[in-house]
C-alpha positions as CSV (number, residue, x, y, z in Angstrom):
1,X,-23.6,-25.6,-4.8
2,X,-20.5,-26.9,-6.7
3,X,-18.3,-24.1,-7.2
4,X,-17.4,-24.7,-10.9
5,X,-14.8,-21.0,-11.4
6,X,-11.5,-22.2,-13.4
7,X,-8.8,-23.0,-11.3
8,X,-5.8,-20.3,-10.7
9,X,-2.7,-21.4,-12.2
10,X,1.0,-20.4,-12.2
11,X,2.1,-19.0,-16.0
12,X,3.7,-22.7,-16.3
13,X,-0.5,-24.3,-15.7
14,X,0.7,-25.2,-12.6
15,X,-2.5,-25.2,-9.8
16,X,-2.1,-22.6,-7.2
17,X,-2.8,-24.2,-4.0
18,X,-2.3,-21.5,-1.9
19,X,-2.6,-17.9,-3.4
20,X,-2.8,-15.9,0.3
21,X,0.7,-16.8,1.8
22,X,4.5,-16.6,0.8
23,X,6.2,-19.9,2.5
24,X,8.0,-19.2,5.5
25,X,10.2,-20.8,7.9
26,X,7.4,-21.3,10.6
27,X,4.8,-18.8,11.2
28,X,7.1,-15.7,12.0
29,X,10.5,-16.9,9.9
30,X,11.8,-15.8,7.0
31,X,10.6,-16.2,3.6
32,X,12.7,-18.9,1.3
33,X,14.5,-18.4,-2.2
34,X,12.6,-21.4,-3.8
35,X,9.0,-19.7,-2.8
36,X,8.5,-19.7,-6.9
37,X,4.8,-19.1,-7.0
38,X,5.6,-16.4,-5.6
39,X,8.5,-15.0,-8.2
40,X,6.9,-15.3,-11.3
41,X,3.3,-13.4,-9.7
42,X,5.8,-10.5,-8.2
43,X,8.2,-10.1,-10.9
44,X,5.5,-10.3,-13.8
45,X,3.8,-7.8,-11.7
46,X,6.8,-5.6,-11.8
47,X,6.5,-5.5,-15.6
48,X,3.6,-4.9,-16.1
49,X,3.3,-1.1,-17.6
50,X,6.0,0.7,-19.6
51,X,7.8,2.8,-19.2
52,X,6.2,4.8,-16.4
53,X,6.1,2.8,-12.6
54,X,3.4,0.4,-12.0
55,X,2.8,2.2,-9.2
56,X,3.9,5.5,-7.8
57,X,3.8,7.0,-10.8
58,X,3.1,10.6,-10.1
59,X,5.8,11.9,-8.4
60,X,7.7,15.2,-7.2
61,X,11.5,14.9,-6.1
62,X,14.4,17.5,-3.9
63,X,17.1,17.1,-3.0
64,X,18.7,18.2,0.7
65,X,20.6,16.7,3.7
66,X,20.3,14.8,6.7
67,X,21.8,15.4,9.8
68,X,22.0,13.1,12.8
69,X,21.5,14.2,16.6
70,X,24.4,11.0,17.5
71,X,21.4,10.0,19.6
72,X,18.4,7.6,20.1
73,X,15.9,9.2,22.3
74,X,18.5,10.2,25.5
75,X,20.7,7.3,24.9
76,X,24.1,7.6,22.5
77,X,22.7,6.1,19.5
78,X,25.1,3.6,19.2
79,X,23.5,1.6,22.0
80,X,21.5,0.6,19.4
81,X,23.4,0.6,16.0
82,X,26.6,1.0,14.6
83,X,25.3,2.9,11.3
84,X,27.7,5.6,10.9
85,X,25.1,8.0,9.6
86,X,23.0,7.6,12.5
87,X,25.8,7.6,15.3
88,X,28.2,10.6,13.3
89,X,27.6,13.9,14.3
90,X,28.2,17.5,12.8
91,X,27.9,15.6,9.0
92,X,25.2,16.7,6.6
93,X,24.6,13.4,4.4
94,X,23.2,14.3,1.1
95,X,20.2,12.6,0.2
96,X,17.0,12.4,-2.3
97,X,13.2,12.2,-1.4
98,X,10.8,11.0,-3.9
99,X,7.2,11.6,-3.1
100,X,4.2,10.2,-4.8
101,X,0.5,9.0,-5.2
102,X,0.4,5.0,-5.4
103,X,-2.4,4.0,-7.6
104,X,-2.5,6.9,-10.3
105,X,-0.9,7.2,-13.6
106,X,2.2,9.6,-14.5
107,X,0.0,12.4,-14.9
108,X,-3.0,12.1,-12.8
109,X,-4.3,14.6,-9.9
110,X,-2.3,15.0,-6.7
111,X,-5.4,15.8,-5.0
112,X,-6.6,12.1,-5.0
113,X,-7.4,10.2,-2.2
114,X,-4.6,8.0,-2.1
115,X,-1.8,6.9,0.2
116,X,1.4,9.3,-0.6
117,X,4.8,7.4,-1.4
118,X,8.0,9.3,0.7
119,X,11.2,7.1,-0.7
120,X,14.6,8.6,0.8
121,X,18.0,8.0,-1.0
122,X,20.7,8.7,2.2
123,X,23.7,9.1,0.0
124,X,26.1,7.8,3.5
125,X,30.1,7.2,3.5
126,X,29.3,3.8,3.5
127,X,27.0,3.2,0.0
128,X,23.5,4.1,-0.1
129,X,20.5,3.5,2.3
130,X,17.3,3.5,0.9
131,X,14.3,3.7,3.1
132,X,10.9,3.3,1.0
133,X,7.6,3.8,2.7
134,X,4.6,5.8,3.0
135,X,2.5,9.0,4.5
136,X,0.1,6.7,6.3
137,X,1.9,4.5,9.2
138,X,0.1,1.3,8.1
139,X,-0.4,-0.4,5.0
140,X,-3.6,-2.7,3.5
141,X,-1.7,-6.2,3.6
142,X,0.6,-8.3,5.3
143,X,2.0,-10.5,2.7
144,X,3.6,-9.7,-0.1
145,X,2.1,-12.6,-2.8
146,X,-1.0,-10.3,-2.1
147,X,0.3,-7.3,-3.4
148,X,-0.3,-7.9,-7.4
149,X,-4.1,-8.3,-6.5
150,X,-4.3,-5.4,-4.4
151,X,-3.3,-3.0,-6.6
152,X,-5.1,-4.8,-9.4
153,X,-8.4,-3.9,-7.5
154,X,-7.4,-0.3,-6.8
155,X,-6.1,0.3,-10.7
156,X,-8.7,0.7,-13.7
157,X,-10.7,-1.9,-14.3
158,X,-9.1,-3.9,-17.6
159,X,-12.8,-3.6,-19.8
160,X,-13.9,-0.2,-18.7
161,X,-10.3,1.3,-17.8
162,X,-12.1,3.4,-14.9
163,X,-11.2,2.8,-11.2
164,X,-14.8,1.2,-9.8
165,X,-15.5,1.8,-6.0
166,X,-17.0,-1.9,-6.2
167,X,-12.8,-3.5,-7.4
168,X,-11.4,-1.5,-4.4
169,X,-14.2,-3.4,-1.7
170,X,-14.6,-6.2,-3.2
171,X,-10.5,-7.0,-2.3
172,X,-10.7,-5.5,0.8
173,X,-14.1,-7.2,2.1
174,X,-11.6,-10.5,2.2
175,X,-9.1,-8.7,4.0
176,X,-9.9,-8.1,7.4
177,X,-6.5,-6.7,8.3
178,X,-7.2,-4.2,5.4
179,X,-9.9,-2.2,7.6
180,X,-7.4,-0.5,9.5
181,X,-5.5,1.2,6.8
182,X,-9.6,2.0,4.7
183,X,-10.2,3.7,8.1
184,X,-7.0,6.3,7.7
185,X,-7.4,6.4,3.6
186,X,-11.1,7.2,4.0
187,X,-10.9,10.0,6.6
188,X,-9.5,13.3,6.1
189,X,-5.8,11.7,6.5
190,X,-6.4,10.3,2.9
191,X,-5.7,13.1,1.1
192,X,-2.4,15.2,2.3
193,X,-2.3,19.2,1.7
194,X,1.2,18.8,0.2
195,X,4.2,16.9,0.3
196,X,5.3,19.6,2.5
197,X,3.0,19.1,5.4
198,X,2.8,15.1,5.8
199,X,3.8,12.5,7.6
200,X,6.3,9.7,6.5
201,X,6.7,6.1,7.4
202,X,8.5,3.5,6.7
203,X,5.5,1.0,7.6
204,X,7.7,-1.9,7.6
205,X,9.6,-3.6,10.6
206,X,13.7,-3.2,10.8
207,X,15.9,-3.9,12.9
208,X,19.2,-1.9,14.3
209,X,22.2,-3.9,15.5
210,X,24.8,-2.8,17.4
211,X,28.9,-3.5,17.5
212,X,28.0,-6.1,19.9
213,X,25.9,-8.0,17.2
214,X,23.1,-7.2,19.5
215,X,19.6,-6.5,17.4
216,X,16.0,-4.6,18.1
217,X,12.8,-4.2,15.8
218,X,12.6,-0.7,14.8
219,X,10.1,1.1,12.8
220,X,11.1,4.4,10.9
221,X,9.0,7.8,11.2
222,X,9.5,11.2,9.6
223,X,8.0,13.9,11.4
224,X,7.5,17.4,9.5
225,X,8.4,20.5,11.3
226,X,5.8,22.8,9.4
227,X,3.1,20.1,11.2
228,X,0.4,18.2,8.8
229,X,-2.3,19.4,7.2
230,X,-5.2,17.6,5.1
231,X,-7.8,18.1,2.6
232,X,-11.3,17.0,2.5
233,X,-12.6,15.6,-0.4
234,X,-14.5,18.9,-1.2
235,X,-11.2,21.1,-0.7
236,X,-9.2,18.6,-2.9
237,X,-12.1,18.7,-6.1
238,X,-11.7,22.9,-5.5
239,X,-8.5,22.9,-6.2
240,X,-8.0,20.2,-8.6
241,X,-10.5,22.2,-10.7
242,X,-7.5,24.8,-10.8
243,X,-4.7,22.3,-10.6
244,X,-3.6,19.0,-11.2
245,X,0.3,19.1,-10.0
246,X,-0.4,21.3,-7.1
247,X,1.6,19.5,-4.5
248,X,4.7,20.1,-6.9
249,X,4.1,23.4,-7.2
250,X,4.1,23.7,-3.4
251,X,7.2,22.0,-2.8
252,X,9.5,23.9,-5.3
253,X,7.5,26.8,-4.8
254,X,8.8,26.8,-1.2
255,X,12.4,25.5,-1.6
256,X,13.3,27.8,-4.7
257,X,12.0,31.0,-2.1
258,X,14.3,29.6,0.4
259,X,11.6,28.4,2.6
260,X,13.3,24.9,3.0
261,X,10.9,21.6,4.2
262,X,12.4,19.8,7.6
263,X,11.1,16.6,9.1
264,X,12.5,15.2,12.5
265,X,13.7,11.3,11.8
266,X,12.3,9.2,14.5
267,X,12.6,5.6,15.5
268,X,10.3,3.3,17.4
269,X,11.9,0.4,19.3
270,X,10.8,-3.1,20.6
271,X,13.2,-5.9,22.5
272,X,13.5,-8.6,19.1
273,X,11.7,-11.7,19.5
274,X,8.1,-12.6,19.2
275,X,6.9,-10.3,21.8
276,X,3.7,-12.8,22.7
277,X,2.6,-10.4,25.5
278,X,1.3,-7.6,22.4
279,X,-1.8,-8.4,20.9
280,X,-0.6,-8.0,17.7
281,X,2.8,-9.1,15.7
282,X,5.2,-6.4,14.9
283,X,5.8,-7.6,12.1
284,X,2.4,-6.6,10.8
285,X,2.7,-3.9,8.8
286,X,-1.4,-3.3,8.8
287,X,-0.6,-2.5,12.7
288,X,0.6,0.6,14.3
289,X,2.9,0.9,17.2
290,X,1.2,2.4,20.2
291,X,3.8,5.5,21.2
292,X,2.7,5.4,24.7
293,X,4.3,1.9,24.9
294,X,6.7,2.3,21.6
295,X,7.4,6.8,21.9
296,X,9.3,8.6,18.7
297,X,12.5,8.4,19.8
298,X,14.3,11.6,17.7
299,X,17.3,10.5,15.5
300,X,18.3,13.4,13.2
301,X,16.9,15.9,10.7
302,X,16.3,15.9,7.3
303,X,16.3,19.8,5.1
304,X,15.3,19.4,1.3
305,X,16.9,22.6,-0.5
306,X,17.1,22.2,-3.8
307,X,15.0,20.9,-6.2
308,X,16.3,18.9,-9.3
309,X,17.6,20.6,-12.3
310,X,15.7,17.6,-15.1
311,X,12.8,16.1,-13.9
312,X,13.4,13.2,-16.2
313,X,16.6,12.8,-15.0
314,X,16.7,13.0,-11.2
315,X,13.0,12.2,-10.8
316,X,11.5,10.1,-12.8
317,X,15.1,7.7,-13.3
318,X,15.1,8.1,-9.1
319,X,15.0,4.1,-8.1
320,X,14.9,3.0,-4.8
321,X,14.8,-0.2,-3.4
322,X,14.0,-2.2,0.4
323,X,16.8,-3.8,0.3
324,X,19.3,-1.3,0.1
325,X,20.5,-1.0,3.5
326,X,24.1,0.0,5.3
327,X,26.3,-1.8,7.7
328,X,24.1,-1.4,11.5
329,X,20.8,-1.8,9.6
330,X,18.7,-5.3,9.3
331,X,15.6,-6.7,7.7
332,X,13.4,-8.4,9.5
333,X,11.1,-11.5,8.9
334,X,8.4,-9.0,7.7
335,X,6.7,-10.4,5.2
336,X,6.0,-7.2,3.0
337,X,9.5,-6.4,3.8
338,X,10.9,-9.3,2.4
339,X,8.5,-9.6,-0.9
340,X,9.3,-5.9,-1.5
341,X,13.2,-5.9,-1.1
342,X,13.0,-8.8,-4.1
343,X,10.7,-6.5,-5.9
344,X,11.4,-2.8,-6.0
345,X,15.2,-3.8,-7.4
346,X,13.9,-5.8,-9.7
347,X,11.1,-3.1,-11.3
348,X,13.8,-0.8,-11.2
349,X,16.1,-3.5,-13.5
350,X,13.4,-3.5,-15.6
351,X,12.0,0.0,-15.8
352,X,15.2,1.8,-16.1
353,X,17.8,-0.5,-16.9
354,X,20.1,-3.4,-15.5
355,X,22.9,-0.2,-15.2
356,X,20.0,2.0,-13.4
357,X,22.9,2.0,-10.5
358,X,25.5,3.3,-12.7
359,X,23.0,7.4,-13.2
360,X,24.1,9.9,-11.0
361,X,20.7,10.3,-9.1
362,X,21.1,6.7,-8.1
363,X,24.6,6.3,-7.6
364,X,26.4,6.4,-4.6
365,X,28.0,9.7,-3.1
366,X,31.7,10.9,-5.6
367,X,33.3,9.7,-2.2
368,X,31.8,6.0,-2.5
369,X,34.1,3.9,-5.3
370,X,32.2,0.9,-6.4
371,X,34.1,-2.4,-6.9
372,X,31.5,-4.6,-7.6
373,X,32.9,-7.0,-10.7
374,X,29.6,-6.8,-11.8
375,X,30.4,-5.9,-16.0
376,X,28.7,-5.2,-19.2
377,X,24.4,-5.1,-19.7
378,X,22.8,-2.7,-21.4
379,X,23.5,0.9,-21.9
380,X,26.4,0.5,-20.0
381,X,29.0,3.3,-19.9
382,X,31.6,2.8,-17.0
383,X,33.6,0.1,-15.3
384,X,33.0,-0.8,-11.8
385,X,36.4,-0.5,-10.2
386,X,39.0,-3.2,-10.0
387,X,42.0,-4.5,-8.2
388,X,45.5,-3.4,-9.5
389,X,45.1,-6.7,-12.2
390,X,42.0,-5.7,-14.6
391,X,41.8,-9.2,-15.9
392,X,40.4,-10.6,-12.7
393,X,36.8,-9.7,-12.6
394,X,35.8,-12.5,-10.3
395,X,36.7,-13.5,-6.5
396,X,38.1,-15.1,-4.9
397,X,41.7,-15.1,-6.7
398,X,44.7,-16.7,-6.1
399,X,46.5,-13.6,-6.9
400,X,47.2,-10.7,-4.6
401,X,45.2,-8.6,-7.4
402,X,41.5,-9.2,-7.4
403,X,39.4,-7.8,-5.2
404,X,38.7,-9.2,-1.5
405,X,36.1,-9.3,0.6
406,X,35.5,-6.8,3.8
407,X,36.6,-8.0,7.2
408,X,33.5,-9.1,9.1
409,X,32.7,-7.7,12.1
410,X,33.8,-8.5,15.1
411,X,30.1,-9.4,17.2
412,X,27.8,-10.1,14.1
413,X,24.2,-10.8,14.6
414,X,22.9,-14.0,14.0
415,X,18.8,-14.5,14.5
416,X,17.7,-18.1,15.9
417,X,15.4,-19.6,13.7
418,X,13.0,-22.5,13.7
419,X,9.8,-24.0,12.3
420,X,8.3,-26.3,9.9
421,X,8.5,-25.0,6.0
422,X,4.8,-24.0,5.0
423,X,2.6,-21.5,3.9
424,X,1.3,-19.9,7.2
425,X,-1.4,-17.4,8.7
426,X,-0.7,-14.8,10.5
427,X,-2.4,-15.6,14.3
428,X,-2.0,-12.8,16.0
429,X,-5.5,-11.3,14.7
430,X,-7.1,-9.5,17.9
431,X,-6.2,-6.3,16.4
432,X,-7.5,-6.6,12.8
433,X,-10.3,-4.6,14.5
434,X,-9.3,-3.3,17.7
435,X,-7.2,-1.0,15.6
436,X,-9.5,0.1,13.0
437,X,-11.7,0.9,15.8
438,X,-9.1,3.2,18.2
439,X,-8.9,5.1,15.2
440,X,-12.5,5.7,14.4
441,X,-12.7,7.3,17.8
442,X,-10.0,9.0,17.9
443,X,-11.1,11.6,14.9
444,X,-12.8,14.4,15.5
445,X,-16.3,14.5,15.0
446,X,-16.0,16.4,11.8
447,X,-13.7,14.2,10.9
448,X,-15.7,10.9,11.6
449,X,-18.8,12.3,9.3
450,X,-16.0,13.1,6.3
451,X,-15.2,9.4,6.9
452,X,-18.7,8.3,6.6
453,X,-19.8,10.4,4.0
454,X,-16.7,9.1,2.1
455,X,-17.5,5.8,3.1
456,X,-21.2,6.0,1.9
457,X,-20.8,7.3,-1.4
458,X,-18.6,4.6,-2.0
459,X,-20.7,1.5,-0.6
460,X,-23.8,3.0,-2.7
461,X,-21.4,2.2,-5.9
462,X,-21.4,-2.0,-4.7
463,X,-23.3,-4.7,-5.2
464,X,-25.0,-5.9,-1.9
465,X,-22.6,-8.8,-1.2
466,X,-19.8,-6.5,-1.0
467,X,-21.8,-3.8,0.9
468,X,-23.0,-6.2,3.7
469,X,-19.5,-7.7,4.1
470,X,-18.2,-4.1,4.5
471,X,-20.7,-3.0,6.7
472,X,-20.2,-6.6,8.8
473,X,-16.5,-5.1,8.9
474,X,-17.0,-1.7,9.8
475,X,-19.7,-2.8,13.0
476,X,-17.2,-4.9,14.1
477,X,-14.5,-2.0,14.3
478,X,-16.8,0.0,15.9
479,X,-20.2,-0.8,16.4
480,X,-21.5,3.0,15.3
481,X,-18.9,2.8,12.7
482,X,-20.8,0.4,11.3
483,X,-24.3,1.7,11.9
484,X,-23.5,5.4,10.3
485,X,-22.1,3.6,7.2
486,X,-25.3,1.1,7.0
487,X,-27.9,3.9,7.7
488,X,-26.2,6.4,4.9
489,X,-25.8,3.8,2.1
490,X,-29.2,2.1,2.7
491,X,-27.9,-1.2,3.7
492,X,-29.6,-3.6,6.1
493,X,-27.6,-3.2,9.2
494,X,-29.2,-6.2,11.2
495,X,-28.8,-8.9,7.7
496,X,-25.4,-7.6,7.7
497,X,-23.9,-8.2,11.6
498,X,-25.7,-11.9,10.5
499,X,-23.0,-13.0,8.4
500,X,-21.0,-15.4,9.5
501,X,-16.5,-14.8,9.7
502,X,-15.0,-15.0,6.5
503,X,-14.2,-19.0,5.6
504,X,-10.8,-19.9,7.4
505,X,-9.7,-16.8,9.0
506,X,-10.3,-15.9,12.6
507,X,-13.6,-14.7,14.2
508,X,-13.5,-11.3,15.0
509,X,-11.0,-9.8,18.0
510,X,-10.1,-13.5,18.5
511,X,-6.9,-15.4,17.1
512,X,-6.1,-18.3,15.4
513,X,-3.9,-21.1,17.2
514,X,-0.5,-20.4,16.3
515,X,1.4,-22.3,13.3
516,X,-1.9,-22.9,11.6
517,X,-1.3,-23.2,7.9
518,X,-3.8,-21.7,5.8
519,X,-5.5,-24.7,5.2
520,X,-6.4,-24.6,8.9
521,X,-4.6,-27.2,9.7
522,X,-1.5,-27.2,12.5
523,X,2.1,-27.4,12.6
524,X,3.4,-29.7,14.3
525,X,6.1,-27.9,16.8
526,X,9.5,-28.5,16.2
527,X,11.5,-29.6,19.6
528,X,14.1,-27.6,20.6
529,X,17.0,-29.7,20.5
């Protein structure tokens, strides 16, 4: 049949060739300025509610300290990186957590089944480091120019303004990658018991580098000492009957009685490169790190002990960004890394203000001066410092009263890169499934029927397309995964393992060639001079 839907278009009417992939310097490179497509979806997306956060509304903040263990593991941590605030010993950093739902508004339950947002603010001698991520250790996509759709499926639906169980599967059935992450969110792990007693993640890949100019992938973990705890879906509707803001409550319940909230900072680390021998890429943030290859290596600790005197004020003006990151601290070529480090600063441009840097909650520590020669914007109300010559608000000068740039470091670290500019899949795809599947029988057996249950009520609310393609998902995750879900929701098991892979993505628990575009055709390989 001719397929005769509109054609997607770019807010100029320009055709959208490729909505799936940012353009990258070969398959694993780094994502380019000019990938405009990609600009006007994110930063329109950014904008898109006002004045709350598009997402991550509902939030709780405190404020405490973190202090660093000058170690990695057993080794001095500045084997690894020369980040003063994670080689400096006996120095309590002041910092601010932010945690959150994702797809709720500003005042909607914090019992929902939802990922949980855990943004730090490490207020260091050297300028802030933000580290935004997550409860869960994974995430639902792997390329940023997705994220707009995702949450457009997980928010209300624009004619009925409900969230529909239908939205939510119908963007993940096309997402094979996705299954892992629906596996956590739909189990007991969905729902934390506060912010308390949960996990945090930073989900995305990093990298440390060393005075030696010498880099590894790292992945950030916070472990809480008071150990995690969950809710099932019937504990959660108990006490969201009784409260909506419970988790707050919890939080500065305990830190105003002097019970203070601790989490261990760990670190996971991998040699940089493409590491071909894994089965998946580490730079997929829908994949986890296995810790009997990659263990949680302890850096520090963190102590929240106060809570904020205005919530308005500390909380809901709190702005964090990916790309805020100090001197011994890299990005990678993730691609939800990169996409989100243009993003979050910009929402927070937006939201709060072009100055949002200049309020106290998001400003570096009293010890910090800025000299930035940024000037002027709105709601404006102090100067960035200047050299001894106020007049010169630019650089360079050819006076000796301007400002001038920091001395570089000695050994800096500089990434080979190489490839043919496209718009790429992601081939290493053996563990779309593999993953999703480990988990599934790694629950307990209570655990596993909360997840079906869950699962079930859910698929009954689809139309049969969705729920075969779900099911077709699920089976090949697990094969009883797939069964229990197809037996509880009524749904025809056998006509369901008969459909065929999605159109253009790999089979699965196989891979694609690598450098395939996603046409399906091949780069040509680049020789190495």
């Amino acid at each position: 049949m001719s397929d005769q839907r509109p054609i997607l278009t770019t807010r100029q009417g320009h055709p959208v060739r490729d909505n799936q992939s940012t353009r990258t310097v070969g398959e694993r490179g780094p994502a380019t300025l000019e990938n405009y497509q990609f600009i006007e979806k994110i930063t329109h997306f950014d904008r898109e509610r006002i004045p709350e956060r598009v997402v991550h509304a509902r939030g709780a903040g405190a404020h405490g300290w973190f202090e660093a263990y000058g170690k990695i593991g057993d080794e001095p941590a500045s084997k690894y990186t020369r980040a003063r605030v994670l080689n400096e010993t006996g120095v309590k950093t002041p910092m601010f957590v932010r945690f959150s739902t994702v797809a709720g508004a500003k005042e909607s339950p914090e019992t929902e089944r939802d990922p949980r947002g855990f943004a730090v603010k490490f207020k260091t001698v050297d300028g802030n480091w933000d580290l935004v991520g997550n409860n869960l250790k994974v995430f639902f996509i792997r390329d940023a120019i997705k994220f707009p759709d995702m949450i457009h499926a997980f928010k209300p639906d624009p004619v009925t303004n409900r969230q529909e169980a239908w939205r939510f599967f119908d963007f993940v059935a096309q997402h094979p990658e996705s299954i892992h992450m629906v596996t956590h969110l739909k189990s007991p792990w969905g729902i934390p018991a506060n912010y308390r007693e949960m996990e945090g993640s930073g989900v995305n890949t990093y990298k440390l580098v060393n005075d030696q100019g010498e880099a590894v992938l790292c992945k950030f973990h916070w472990e809480p000492k008071q150990g995690v705890r969950n809710l099932t879906s019937q504990q959660a509707s108990e006490i969201q009957a009784k409260d909506v803001g419970h988790a707050t409550r919890d939080l500065y319940d305990n830190i105003k009685a002097g019970n203070f909230p601790e989490w261990e900072f760990c670190v996971q680390i991998m040699p940089d490169g493409p590491n071909e021998h894994l089965s998946f890429d580490p730079l997929d943030d829908t994949k986890l790190w296995p810790v009997d290859q990659f263990p949680l290596l302890p850096v520090g600790r963190m102590v929240l002990d106060r809570v904020p005197d205005n919530f308005f004020a500390e909380v809901e003006q709190s702005a964090f960004g990916t790309g805020v990151l100090v001197d011994g601290i890299d990005f990678s070529d993730d691609k939800m890394l990169q996409g989100r480090t243009l993003s979050y600063s910009d929402t927070q441009r937006y939201r709060v203000g072009a100055n949002y840097l200049q309020l106290p909650i998001n400003a570096p520590q009293p010890g910090v001066k800025v000299y930035s020669n940024q000037r002027d914007g709105q709601m404006t109300y102090t100067v960035d410092g200047t050299g001894p010559n106020k007049h010169i608000n630019y650089e360079p000068s050819t006076l000796a009263e301007g400002l001038r740039e920091a001395p570089k470091p000695a050994k800096d670290y500089h990434q080979p890169v190489q490839g043919q500019l496209g718009r790429y899949q992601t081939s290493r795809t053996e563990d779309d499934y593999t993953q999703a599947g480990v988990r599934y029988r790694s629950f307990q057996d209570w655990e596993r029927e909360d997840l079906i249950a869950n699962l079930v009520a859910d698929m009954k609310q689809c139309p049969e397309p969705i729920q075969l393609r779900m099911v077709w998902h699920f089976w090949h995750a697990d094969e009883d995964y797939g069964r229990r879900v197809a037996e509880g929701a009524g749904i025809d098991l056998e006509k369901a393992k008969a459909l065929p892979p999605l159109p253009g993505r790999a089979a699965p628990h196989k891979r694609l060639q690598a450098e395939t575009y996603t046409d399906g055709s091949q780069a040509h390989r680049v020789a190495a001079e």
